[in-house]
Residue, then its C-alpha position, 0 to 999 in steps of 0.5 A: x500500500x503506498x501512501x501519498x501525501x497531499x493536501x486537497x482543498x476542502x469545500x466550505x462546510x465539509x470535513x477532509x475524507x481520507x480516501x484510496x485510489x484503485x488503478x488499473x490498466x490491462x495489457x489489452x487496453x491502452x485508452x486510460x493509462x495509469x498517469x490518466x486516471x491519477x490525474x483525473x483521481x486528484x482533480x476529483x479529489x480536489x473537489x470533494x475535499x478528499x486526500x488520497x492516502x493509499x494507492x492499489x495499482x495494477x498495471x498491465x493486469x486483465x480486469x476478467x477475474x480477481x485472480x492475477x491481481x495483486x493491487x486489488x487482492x491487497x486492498x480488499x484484504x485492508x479493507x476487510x481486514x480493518x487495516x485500512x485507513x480510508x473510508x472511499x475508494x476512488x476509481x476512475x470508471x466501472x471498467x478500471x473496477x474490472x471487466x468481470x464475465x459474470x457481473x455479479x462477481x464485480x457486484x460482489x466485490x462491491x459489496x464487501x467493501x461497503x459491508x467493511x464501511x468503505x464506499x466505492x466512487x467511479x470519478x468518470x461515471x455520469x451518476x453517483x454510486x449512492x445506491x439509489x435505484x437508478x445508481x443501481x441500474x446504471x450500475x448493473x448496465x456498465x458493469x454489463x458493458x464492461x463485460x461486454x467489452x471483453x467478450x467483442x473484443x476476445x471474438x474479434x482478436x480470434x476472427x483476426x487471428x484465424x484469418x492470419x492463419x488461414x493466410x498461411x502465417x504462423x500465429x505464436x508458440x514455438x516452432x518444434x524440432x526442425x522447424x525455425x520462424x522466418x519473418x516475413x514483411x506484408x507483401x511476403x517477402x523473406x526477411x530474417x530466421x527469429x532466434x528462440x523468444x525474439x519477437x517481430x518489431x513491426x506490426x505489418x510483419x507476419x511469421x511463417x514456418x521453414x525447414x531448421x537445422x538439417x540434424x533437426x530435420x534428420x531426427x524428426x524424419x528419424x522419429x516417423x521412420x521408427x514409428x512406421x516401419x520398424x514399428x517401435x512405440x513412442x516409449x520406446x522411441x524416446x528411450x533410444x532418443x535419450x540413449x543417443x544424447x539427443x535433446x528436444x527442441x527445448x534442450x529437454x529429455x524425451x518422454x511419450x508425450x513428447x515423440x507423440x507431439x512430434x508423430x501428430x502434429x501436421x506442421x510437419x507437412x507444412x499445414x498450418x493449423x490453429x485453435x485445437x485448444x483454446x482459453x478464452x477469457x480466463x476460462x478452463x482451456x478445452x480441447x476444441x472439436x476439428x470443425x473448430x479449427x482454423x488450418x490452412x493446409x501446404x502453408x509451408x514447406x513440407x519436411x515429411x511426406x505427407x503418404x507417410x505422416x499418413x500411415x503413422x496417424x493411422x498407427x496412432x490411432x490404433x494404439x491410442x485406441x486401446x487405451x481410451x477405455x474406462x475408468x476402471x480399466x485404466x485404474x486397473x492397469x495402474x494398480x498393474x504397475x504398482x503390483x510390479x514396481x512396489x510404487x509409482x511415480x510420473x516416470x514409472x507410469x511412463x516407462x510401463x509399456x503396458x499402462x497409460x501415459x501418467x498424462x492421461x491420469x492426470x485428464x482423467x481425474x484431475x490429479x496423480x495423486x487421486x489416481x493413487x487415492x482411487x486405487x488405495x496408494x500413497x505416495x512417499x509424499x503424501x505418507x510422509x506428509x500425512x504421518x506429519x499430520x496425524x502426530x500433530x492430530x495426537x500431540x494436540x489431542x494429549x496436550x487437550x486432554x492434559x488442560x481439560x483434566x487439570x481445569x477439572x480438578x484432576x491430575x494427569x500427566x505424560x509418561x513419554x517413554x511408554x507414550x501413555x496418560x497417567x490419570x490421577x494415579x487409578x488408571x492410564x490411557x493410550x492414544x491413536x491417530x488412525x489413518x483412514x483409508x477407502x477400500x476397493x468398494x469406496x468405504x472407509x476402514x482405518x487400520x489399527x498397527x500400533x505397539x500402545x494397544x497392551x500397555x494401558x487401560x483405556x484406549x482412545x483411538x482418534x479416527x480421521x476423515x478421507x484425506x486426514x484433515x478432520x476428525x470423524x470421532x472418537x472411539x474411547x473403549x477398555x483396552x480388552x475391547x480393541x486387543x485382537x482387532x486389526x482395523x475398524x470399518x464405518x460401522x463395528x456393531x452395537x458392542x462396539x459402536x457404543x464407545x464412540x463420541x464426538x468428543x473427549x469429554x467422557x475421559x475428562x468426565x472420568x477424571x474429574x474431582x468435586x470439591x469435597x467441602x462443597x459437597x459437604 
């Protein structure tokens, strides 16, 4: 929060307003530059007799969505927060607030600020924002057109760009092995090869694709050769390709998805094609369908036959084929490779010829890690952190029950070689933190492994919730109730069952000590 200092000139009769300024400029929309709207901020200012004393600024930040806006972040987390030491905030119009897809996101933020005590003012709006009925339906239309204004402008920046592509230009990304950018000027004359992140200068320039390195060439063709006619897998191409010390275009090892990028994509027969996928306006990238697609085909030149690019997407579609199947098929491959290896990881998946790409897991269902919950695995990472987890759980259950007893009147302490309670010197306790896990059918169990179950004479054994992050009950029993038993399900039966609490207030109910001469 930077502070500036300045003294307005107050109207006769009014007191000086401490006020915020909120600027904002996207990378898209250069009309109100941030030195614009501070100008007409102070000149606004100046007449309400109010002194600006804290600025949140975000230059070159979109206005779709509050994320990747750390000046507006900052100011509602002061606002709500009580931090700060304003009551408005001023702001140079609705569209500077944000150009929010869903206006009542804009509303919302709105919202939070006055339900803080902080108004909020557009300086460059023709009505006040005083909440009045027809302030709100001003306010409703301009946060419409705001959105609005995102949504023409994205449609008509993509009608450009597929134009450019069906011209045979190359719109961003990087070129991929063999290939290299050649700037071109507006009447399509060759003018240099770009170097690796160098972009063009001039606007009427465009970009096209050309030949690169003859090695890059060499290897590309080398990979469509192995793929088609010795019949070898893209694992197993990437393996020899990795063998031979060779790198890709980005000076990485080779992986699956890497020889699968190189075997599918058409460039490499100098077709020109574009919006496969998309994320538009901050919103989830998707696959898009080919009718969707902007392509221009024979735009450059070609470095694979085209007859032979040809068979090897047949091959491909053949092998990838069998592995779109279900989702329990594919767990089941998984729990395939686990059997084998011992453990997984991204690097073992995609070494197992007979297994799936660890990217395909990850599309399937968000995460390697739910892939590992769905077949019942943990990870070192996750054991690891989950074992961090569950100590603290039973550090904090002792270190509770300890003060509770104590306020209660009675004595209890921690015996840390045998790790157990010593309650009022009549009885000790034993306390577990009991991981839970989903068995092959989706229900919990909780699996008892613990060497405390024969040393003391009430257990309590702390079961968690999925994921280890909350506590479901407690199961607070004689130790001759548990010994035997290798793990707990949801439900155990009544003879059981009926030891289970929310809390720990039977033990502290237990160990609890009347005043003797208040009974007396």
């Amino acid at each position: 929060m930077d502070e500036v200092a300045r003294t307005p000139r107050v109207p006769s009769g009014k007191r000086i307003v401490r006020a915020a300024q909120y600027l904002r400029m996207s990378k898209e929309h250069q009309t109100y530059s941030i030195d614009n709207q501070k100008d007409a901020i102070r000149n606004y200012a100046e007449i309400m007799g109010y002194d600006i004393v804290a600025t949140y600024e975000d230059a070159g930040r979109s206005g779709l969505n509050l994320a990747g806006r750390p000046g507006l972040q900052r100011m509602l987390a002061d606002v709500e927060s009580g931090r700060a030491e304003f009551e408005t905030v001023v702001i140079y119009d609705v569209s500077r607030w944000g150009r929010f897809q869903n206006i009542n996101e804009s509303a919302a933020y709105e919202f939070r600020c006055q339900m803080a005590g902080v108004r909020i003012e557009f300086c460059a709006e023709q009505f006040a924002n005083d909440g009045s009925v027809g302030s709100d339906v001003l306010m409703a239309i301009k946060r419409s057109m705001a959105a609005e204004h995102s949504r023409m402008l994205s449609q008509k920046t993509f009608i450009g760009q597929a134009r450019l592509i069906r011209l045979g230009f190359r719109q961003g990304g990087k070129p991929g092995l063999g290939l290299r950018r050649q700037l071109v000027d507006q009447s399509g004359r060759p003018k240099f090869i770009l170097c690796p992140h160098e972009q063009k200068s001039l606007h009427t320039d465009r970009m096209i694709l050309v030949p690169g390195p003859p090695e890059e060439i060499a290897t590309v063709r080398w990979i469509f050769g192995q793929f088609v006619k010795t019949h070898k897998t893209e694992l197993e191409i990437a393996r020899l390709l990795n063998k031979r010390g060779v790198v890709t275009d980005l000076g990485r090892p080779w992986k699956r998805e890497t020889v699968r990028g190189v075997l599918t994509n058409e460039k490499y027969i100098g077709n020109n094609v574009w919006n496969r996928r998309s994320r538009k306006l901050k919103a989830k990238a998707t696959n898009n369908p080919p009718e969707h697609w902007a392509r221009a085909d024979g735009a450059f030149e070609p470095i694979i036959d085209r007859r032979l690019f040809e068979r090897a997407q047949l091959i491909h579609q053949t092998l990838y084929s069998r592995i779109r199947v279900s989702n329990e098929e594919i767990l089941l491959a998984l729990k395939k490779v686990l059997a084998r290896r011992g453990y997984l990881s991204a690097s073992i998946i995609d070494d197992a010829p007979d297994c799936p790409a660890a990217s395909l897991y990850f599309h399937r269902f968000g995460s390697l890690l739910k892939s590992y919950e769905l077949i019942g695995y943990r990870s070192p990472r996750q054991f690891i952190a989950s074992k961090r987890r569950l100590a603290t759980v039973r550090i904090q259950a002792i270190e509770g029950l300890l003060g509770a007893i104590g306020s209660a009147g009675g004595q209890a302490t921690y015996d840390k070689e045998d790790e157990i309670l010593r309650i009022n010197d009549e009885f000790t306790v034993a306390i577990e933190v009991l991981h839970c896990t989903a068995s092959d059918y989706g229900y919990p169990f909780w699996s008892l492994k613990t060497r405390r179950q024969s040393v003391a004479d009430i257990f309590i054994l702390i079961r968690m919730r999925p994921g280890d992050l909350v506590i479901r009950d407690y199961l607070i029993a004689p130790m001759s109730k548990i010994v035997g038993k290798s793990e707990l399900r949801a439900y155990n039966g009544a003879r059981l069952d009926t030891y289970l609490f929310p809390t720990l207030a039977p033990i502290t109910r237990l160990a609890a000590r009347a005043n003797v001469e208040t009974i007396l």
